[in-house]
Residue frames as a rotation matrix with the C-alpha (Angstrom) as fourth column:
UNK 1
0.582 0.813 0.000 0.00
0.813 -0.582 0.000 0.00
0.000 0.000 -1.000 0.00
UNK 2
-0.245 -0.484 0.840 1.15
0.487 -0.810 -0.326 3.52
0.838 0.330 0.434 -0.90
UNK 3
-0.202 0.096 -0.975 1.53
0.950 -0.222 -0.219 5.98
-0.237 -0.970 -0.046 1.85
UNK 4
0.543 0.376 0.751 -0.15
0.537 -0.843 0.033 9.45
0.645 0.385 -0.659 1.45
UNK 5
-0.363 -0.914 0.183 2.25
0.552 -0.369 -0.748 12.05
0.751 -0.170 0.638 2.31
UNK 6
-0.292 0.416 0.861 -0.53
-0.834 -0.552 -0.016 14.33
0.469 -0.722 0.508 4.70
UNK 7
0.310 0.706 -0.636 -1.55
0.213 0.601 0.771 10.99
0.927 -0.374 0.036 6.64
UNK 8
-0.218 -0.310 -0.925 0.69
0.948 0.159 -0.276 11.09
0.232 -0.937 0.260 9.66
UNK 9
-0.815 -0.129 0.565 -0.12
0.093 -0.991 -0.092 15.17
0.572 -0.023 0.820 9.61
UNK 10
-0.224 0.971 -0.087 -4.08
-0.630 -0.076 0.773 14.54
0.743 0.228 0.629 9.13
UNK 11
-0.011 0.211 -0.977 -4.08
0.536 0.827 0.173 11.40
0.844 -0.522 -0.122 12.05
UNK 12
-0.288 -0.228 -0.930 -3.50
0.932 0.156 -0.327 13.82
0.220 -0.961 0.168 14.45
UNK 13
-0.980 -0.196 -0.039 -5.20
0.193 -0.979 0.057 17.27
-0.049 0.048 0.998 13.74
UNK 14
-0.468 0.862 -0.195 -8.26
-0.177 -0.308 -0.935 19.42
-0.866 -0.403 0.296 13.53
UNK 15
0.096 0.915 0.392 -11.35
0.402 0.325 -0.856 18.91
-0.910 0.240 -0.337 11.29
UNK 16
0.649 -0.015 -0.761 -10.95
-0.626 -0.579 -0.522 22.09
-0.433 0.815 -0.385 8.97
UNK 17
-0.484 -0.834 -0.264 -7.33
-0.819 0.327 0.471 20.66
-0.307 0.445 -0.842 7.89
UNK 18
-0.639 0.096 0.763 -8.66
0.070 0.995 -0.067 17.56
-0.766 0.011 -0.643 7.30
UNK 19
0.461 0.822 0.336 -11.82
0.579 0.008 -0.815 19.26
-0.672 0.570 -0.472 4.78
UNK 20
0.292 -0.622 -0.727 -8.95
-0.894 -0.448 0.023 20.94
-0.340 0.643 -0.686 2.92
UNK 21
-0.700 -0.633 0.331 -7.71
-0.281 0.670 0.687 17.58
-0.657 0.387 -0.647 1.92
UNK 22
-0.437 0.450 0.779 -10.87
0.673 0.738 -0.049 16.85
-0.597 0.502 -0.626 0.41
UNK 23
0.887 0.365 -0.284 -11.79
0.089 -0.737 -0.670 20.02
-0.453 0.569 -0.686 -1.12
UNK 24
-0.165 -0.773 -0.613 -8.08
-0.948 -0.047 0.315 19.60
-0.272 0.633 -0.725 -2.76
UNK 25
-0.530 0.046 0.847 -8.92
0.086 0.996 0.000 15.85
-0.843 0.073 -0.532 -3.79
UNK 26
0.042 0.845 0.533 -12.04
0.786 0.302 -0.540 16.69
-0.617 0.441 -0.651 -5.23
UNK 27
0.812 0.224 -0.539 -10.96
-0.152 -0.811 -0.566 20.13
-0.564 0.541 -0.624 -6.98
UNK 28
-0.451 -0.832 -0.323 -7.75
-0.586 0.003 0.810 18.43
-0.673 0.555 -0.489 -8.39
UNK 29
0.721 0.231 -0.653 -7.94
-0.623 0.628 -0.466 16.65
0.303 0.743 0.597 -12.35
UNK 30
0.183 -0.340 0.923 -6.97
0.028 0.940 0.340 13.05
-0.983 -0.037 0.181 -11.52
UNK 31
-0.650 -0.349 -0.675 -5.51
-0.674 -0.145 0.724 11.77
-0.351 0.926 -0.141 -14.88
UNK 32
0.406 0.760 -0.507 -8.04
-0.902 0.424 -0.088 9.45
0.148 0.493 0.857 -17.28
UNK 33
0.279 -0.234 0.931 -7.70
-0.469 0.813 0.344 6.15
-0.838 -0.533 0.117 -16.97
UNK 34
-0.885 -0.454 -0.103 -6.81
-0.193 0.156 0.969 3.91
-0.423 0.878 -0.225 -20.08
UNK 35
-0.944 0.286 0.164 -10.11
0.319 0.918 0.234 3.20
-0.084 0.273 -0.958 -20.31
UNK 36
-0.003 0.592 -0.806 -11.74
0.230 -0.784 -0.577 6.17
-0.973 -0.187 -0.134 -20.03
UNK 37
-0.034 0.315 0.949 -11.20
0.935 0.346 -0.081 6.78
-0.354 0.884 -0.306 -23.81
UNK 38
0.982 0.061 -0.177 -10.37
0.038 -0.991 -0.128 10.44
-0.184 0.119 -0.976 -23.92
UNK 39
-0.146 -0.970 0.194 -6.77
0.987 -0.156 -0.040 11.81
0.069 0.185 0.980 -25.43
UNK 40
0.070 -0.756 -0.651 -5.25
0.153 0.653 -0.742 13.14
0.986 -0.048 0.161 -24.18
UNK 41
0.003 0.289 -0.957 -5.34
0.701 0.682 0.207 11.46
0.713 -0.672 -0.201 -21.01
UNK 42
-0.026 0.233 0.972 -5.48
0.136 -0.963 0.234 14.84
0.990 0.138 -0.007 -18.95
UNK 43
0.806 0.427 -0.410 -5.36
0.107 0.575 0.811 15.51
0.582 -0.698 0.418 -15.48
UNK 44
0.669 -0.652 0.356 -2.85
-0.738 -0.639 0.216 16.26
0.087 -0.407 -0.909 -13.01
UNK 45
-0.064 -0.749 -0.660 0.69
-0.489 0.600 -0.633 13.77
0.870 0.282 -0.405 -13.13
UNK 46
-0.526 -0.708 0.471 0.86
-0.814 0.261 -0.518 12.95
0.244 -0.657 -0.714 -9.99
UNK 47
-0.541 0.630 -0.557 -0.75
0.115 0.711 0.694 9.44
0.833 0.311 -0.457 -8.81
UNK 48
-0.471 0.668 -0.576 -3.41
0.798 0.600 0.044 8.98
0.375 -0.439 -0.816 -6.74
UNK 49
-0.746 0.149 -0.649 -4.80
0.233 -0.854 -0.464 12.66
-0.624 -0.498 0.603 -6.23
UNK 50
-0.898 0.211 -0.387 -7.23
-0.439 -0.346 0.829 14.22
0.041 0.914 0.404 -8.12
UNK 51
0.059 0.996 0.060 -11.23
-0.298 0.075 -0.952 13.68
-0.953 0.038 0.302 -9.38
UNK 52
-0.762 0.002 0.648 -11.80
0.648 0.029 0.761 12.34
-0.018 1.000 -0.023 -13.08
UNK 53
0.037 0.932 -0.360 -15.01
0.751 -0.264 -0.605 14.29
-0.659 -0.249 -0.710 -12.51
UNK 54
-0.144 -0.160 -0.977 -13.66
-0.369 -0.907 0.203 16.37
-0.918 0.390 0.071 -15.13
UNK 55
-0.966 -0.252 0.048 -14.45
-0.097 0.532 0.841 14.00
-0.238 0.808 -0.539 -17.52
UNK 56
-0.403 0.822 0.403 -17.81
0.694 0.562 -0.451 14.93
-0.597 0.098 -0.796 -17.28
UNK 57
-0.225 0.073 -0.972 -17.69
-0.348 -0.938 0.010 18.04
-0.910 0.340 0.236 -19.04
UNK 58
-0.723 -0.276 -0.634 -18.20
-0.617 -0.155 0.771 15.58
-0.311 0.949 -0.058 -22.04
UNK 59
-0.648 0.760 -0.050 -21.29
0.761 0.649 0.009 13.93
0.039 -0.032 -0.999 -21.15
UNK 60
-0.220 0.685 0.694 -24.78
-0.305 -0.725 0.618 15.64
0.926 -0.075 0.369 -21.16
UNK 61
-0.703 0.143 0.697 -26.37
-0.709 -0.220 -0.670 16.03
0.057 -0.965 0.255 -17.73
UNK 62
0.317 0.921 -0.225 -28.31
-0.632 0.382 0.674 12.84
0.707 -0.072 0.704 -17.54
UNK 63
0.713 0.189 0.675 -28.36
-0.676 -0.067 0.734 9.86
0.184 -0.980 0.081 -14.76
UNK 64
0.674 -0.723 -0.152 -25.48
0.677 0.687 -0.264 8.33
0.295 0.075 0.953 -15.74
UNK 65
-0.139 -0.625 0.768 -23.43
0.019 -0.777 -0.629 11.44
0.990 -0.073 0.119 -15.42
UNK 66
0.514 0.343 0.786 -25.16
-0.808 -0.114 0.578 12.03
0.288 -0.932 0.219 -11.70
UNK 67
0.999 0.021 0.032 -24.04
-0.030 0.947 0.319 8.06
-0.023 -0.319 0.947 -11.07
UNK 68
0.469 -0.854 0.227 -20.82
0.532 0.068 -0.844 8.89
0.705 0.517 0.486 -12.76
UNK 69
-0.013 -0.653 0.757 -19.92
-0.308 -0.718 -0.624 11.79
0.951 -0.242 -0.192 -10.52
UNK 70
0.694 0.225 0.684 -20.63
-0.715 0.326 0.618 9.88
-0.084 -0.918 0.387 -7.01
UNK 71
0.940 -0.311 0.141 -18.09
0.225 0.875 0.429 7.48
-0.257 -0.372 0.892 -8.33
UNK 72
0.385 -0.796 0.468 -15.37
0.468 -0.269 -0.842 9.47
0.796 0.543 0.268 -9.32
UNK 73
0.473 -0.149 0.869 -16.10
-0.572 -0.802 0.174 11.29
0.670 -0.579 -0.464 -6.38
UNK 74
0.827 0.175 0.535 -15.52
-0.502 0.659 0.560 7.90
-0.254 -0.732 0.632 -4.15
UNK 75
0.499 -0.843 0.202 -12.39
0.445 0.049 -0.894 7.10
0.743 0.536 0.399 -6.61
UNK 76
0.123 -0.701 0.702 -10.76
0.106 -0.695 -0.712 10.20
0.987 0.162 -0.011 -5.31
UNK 77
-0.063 -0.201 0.978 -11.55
-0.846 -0.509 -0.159 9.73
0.529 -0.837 -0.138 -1.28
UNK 78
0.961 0.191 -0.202 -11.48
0.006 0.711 0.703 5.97
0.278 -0.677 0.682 -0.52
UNK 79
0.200 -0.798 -0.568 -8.00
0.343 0.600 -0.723 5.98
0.918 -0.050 0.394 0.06
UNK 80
-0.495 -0.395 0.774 -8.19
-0.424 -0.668 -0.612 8.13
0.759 -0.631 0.163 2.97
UNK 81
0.653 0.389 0.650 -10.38
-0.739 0.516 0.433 5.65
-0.167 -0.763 0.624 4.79
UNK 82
0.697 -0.441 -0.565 -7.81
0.212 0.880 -0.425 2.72
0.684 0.176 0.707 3.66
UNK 83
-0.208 -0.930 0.303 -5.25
0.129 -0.333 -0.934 5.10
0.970 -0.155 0.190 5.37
UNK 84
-0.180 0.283 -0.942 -6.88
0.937 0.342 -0.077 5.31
0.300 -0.896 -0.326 8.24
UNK 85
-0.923 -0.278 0.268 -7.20
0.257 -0.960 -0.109 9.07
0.288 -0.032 0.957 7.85
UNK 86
-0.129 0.989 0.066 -11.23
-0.984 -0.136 0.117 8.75
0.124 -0.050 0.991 7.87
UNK 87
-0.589 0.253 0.768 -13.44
-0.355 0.772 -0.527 6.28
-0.726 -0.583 -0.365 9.57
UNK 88
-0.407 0.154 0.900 -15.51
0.619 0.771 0.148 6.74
-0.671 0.618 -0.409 6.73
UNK 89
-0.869 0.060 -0.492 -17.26
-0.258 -0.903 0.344 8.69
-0.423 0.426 0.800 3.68
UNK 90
-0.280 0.845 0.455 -20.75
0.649 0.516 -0.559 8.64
-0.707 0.138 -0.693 2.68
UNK 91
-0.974 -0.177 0.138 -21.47
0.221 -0.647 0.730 10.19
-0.040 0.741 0.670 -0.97
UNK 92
0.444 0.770 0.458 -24.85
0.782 -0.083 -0.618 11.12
-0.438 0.633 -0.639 -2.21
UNK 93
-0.854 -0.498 -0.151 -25.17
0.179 -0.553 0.814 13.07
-0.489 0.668 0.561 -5.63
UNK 94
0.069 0.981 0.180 -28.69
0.806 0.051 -0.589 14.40
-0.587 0.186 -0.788 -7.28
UNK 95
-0.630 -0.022 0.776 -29.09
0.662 -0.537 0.522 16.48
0.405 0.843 0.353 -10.40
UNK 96
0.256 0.414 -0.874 -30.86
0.511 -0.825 -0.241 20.24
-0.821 -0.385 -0.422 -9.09
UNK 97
0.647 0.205 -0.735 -31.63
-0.292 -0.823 -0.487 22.36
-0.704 0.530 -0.473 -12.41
UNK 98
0.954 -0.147 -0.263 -28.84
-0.287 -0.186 -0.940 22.28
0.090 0.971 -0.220 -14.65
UNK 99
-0.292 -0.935 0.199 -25.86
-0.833 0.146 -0.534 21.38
0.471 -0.322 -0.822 -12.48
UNK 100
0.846 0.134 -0.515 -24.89
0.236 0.773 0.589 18.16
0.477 -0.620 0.622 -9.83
UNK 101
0.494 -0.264 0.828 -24.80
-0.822 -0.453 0.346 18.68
0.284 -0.852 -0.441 -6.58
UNK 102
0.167 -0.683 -0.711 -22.34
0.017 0.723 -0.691 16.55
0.986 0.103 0.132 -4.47
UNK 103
0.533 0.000 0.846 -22.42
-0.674 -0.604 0.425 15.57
0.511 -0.797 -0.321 -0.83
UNK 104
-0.005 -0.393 -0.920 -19.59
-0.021 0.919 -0.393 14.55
1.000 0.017 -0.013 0.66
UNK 105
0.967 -0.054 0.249 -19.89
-0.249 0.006 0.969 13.32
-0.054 -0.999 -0.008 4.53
UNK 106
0.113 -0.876 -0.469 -16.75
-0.037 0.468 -0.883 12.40
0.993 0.117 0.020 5.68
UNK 107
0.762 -0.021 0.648 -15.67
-0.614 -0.342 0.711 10.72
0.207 -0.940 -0.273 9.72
UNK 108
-0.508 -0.859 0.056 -12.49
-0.690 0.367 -0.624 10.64
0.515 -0.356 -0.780 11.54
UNK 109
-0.442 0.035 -0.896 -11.88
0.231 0.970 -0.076 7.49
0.867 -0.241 -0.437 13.58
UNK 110
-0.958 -0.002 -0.287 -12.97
0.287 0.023 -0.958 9.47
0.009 -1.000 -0.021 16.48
UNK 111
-0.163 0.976 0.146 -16.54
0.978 0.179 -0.109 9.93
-0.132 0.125 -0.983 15.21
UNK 112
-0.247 0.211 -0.946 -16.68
-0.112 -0.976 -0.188 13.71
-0.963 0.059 0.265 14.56
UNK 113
-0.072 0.405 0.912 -18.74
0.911 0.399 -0.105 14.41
-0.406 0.823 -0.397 11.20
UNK 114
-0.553 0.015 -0.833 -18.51
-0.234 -0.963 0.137 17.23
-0.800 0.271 0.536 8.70
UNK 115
0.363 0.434 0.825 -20.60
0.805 0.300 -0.512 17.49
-0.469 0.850 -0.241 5.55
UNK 116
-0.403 -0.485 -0.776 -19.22
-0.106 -0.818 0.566 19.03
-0.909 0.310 0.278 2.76
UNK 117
0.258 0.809 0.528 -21.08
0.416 0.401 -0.817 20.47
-0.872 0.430 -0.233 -0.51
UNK 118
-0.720 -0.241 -0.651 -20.69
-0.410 -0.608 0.680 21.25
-0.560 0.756 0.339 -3.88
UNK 119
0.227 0.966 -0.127 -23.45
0.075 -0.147 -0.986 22.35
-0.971 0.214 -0.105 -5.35
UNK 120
0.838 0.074 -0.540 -21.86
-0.492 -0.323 -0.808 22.88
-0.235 0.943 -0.235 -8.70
UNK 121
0.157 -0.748 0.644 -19.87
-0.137 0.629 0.765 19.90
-0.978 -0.209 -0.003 -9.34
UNK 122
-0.429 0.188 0.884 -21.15
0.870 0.349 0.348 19.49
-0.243 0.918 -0.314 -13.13
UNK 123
0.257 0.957 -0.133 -23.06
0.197 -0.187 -0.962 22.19
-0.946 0.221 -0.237 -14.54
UNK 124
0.379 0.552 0.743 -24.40
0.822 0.169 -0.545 22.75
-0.426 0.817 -0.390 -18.01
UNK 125
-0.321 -0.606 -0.728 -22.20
-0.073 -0.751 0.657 25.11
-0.944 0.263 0.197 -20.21
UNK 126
0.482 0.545 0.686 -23.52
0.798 0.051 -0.601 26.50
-0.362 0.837 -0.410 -23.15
């Protein structure tokens, strides 16, 4: 298993610091997989950071896309429960007008919960 350079920081600190890691997780471009089918393969170099969630900018806004972005989102934040950094994360995602919204819960091992949104994870550009 790969070691994430902010665990030993993030095991022992406050909440906010801990919703910066995921508001950088989820606002970084993860690179495409091979299988994602998009050149070129975009996304930030480094490994395991990052959202593909930019890969939805090429879909229309329908419930695959909604499905799509709850798992890209989960892509980009299970490793912090593997690390032990979070006890767990609990997505939910729902299409509202023209955009998808994203909620991410996220608890430390010591049971404190935060909920973080983003209300404009996808929207329609025209």
């Amino acid at each position: 298993m790969r070691s994430d350079p902010w665990a030993d920081y993030l095991s022992e600190t406050r909440v906010p610091d801990l919703l910066q890691l995921v508001s950088a997780r989820l606002g970084t471009w993860a690179r495409a997989l091979a299988d994602d089918a998009v050149e070129p393969r975009g996304g930030w170099w480094g490994d395991g950071i990052g959202t593909r969630s930019w890969l939805l900018l090429r879909s229309g806004l329908t419930d695959d896309a909604v499905e799509r972005a709850k798992s890209y989102t989960s892509e980009a934040l299970k490793d912090l429960v593997t690390l032990g950094i979070l006890a767990n994360v609990a997505i939910d995602a729902e299409r509202i007008g023209r955009q998808i919204r994203v909620a991410v819960t996220v608890t430390r091992p010591d049971g404190e919960t935060q909920t973080l949104t983003y209300p404009d994870l996808w929207e329609v550009l025209e």
